[in-house]
N, C-alpha and C positions, 0 to 999 in steps of 0.2 A: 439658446444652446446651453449645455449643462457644462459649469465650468470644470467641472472635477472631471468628468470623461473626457475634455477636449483635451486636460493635461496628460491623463495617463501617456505612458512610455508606451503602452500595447496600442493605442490609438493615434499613434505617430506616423510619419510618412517616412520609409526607408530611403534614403537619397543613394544605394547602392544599386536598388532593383526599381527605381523610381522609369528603366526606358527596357522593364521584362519583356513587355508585349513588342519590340522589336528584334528581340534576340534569338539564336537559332536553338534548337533543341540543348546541342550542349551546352551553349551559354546561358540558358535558364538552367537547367542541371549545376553547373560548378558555381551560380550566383548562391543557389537553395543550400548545395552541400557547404561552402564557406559561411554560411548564416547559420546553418545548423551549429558549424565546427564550436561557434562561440557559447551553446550552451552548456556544455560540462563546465567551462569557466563558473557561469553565473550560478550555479549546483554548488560547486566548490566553496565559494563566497559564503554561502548561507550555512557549512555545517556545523557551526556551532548553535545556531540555530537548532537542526536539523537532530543534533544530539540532547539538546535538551526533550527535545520530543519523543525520541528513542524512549529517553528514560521513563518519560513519564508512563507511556504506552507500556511500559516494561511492568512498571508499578502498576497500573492498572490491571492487564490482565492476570497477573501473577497475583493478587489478591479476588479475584472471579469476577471482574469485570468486563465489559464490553466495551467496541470500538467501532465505533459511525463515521462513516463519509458520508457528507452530502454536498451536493454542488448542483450544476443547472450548466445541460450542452453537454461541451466536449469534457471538461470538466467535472460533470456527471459521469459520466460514460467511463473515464480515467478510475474513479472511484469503486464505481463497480465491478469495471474488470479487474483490478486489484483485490479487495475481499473476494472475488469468486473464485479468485486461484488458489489462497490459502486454504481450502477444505485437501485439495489434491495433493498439494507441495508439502503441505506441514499437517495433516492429519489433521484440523483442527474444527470443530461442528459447526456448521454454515452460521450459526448465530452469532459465533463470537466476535468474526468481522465482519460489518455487513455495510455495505455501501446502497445510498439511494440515491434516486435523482427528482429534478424538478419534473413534475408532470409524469409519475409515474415511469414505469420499464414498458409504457409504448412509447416514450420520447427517447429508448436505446435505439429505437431503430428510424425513427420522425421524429424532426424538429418541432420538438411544440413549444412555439414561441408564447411567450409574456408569461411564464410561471416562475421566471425569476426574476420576477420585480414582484411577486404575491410573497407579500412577508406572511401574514395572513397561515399561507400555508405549507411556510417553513416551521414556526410554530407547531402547529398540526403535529407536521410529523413527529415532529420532538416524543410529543403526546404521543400520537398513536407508537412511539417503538419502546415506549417506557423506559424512556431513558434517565438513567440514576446517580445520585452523588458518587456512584463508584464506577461510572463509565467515563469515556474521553468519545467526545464528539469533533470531527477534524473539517471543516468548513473548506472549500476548493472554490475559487473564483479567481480567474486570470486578472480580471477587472479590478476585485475587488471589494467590489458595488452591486453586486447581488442580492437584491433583499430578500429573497428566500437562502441563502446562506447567514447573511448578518445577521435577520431574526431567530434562526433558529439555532444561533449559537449564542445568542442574547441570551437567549430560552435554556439552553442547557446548561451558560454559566448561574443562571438563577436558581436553577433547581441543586446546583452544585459539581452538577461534572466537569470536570476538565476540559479544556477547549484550545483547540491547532488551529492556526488559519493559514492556507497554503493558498498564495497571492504571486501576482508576475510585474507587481506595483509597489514602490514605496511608498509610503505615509499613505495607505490605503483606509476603507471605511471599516474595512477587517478587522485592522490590527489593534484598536481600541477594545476590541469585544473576545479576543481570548488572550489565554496565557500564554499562547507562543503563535512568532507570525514566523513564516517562512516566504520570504519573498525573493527569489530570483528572477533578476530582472536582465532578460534578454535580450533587448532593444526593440525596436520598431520592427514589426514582421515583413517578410518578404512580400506579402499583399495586405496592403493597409486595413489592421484589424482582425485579422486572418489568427485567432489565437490557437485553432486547432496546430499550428506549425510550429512556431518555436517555443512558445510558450506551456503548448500541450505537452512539446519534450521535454520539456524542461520537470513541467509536475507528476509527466511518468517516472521518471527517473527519483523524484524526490518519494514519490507513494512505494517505488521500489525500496528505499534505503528505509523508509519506518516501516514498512511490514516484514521486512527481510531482516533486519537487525533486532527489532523487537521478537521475531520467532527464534534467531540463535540465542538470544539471553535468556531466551525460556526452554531450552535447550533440547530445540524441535532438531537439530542437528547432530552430523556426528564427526568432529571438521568440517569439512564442508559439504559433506553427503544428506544428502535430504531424507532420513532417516526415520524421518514419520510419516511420510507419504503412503497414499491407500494405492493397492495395486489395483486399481476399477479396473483397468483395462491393458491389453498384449504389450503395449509400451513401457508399462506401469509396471506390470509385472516382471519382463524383462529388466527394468531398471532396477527393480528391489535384486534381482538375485545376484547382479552385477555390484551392486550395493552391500549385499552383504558379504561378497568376495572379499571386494576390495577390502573392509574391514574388520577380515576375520583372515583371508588366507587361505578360505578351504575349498574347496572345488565345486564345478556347477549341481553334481546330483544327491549334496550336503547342502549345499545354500537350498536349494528347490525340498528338500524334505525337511528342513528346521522352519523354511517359512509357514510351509504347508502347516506345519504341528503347531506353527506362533499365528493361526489365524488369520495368516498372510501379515503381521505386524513385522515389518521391515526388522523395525530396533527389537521388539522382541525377541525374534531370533537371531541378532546379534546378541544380544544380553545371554543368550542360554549356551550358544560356541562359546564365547569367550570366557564364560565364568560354570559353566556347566549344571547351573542349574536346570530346571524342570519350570514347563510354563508358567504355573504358579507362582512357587519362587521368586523365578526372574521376574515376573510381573512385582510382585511385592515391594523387592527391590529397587527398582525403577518410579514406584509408588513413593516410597519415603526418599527418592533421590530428586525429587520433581520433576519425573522423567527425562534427567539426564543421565546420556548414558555414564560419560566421565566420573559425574558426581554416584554411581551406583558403584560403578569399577574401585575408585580412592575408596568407598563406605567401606566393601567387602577386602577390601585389603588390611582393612584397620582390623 
């Protein structure tokens, strides 16, 4: 038996939900929702953690660097669904955050077991995604003990990038091998090992605060309006025109002809109501603001 897994806190026996498989529907319900309740705690615990990492990410991309998840399972999957939202939400080119997993994007949808113990080809990836002393590579493992997360963030600290480890374990194999570990440790899961549940929420929650905080400080927002989102689609476009309402004041068939002229660019055609430039212009301005709108609006007032 491997002594370091027998201890983990995620490979513990829950003594709340220890008699589930006796209990009636709703009493497995309110055992789950009460195990749940205690993850925002353990999120909590960790933000000082959690903001050094902000920062870092902040520093990195703001300098033209890039941002890697990698993990293995559900932990994979957490990853990638987080960079794939950021093109939509925050305008931003699928490269810049990019999430991968063990065994490839057939293991998004099948479990392909033993690729996270291939350190072999955590490395690999390293390599194949060219990753640079000016990127941050963010390791995901509930365990902690993933050798395709360990080695490949072994890998990234050597070549120089920056490196996160998001762990659901203390004094884990992680946290020796980057610059910052983030570990919320939620207790023993509702099914012995089961880390897709608490543990999984626990690192949604955290992958939401570093992509979501790292895109307002780069000033993908406008308060709290999502301000660089692409209108792909009837939702999307609906939400810019509503978007630019709200931030400007001016009525639906001014918001629908300013975005239409900004190239459907949300903040674009907020930058040109409020300050009455012309496409170009506003775009310039926004250019030397580094695409904040705040920091465009303070320039032109000076």
């Amino acid at each position: 038996m491997d002594e370091y897994l027998a201890g983990l806190t995620t490979e513990e026996i829950n003594e709340k939900t220890q008699m589930i498989d006796e209990c009636t529907t709703e009493q497995m319900l309110r055992l789950m929702n009460e195990q749940d309740s205690k993850v925002p705690d353990a999120v909590a615990a960790e933000i000082p953690q959690i903001m050094k990492a902000v920062d870092i990410l902040h520093r990195v991309l703001k300098n033209g660097g890039r941002m890697f998840y990698i993990g293995a399972g559900t932990s994979g999957r957490l990853g990638v669904l987080d960079a794939s939202e950021c093109p939509p939400t925050f305008g931003t080119d699928p490269l810049l955050v990019q999430g991968h997993i063990a065994g490839g994007d057939v293991a998004l949808r099948l479990a392909v077991e033993g690729y996270e113990d291939n350190a072999e080809e955590g490395i690999a990836l390293i390599e194949r995604c060219g990753v640079t002393d000016r990127d941050v590579v963010i390791g995901i493992t509930a365990s902690g003990s993933a050798q395709f997360v360990i080695a490949g963030l072994k890998k990234a600290g050597e070549i120089g990038a920056a490196t996160i480890g998001v762990v659901n374990n203390k004094n884990s194999r992680v946290e020796p091998v980057c610059d910052v570990c983030i570990a919320p440790v939620v207790g023993p899961e509702v099914i012995m090992g089961s880390t897709r549940l608490k543990a999984g929420t626990a690192t949604k929650l955290v992958l939401n605060m570093l992509t979501t905080c790292t895109m307002v400080k780069l000033g993908k927002t406008y308060n709290n309006l999502m301000v660089d989102l692409k209108a792909s689609n009837i939702k999307l476009y609906d939400r810019s025109v509503r978007i630019i309402k709200s931030a400007t004041g001016v009525d639906d068939k001014t918001a629908i002809s300013y975005l239409e002229s900004a190239s459907m660019s949300c903040k674009l055609a907020i930058m040109m109501i409020k300050t009455g430039l012309d496409a170009e212009k506003a775009e310039q301005a926004l250019d030397e603001s580094e695409g904040s709108l705040k920091k465009a609006f303070a320039q032109l007032q000076k």
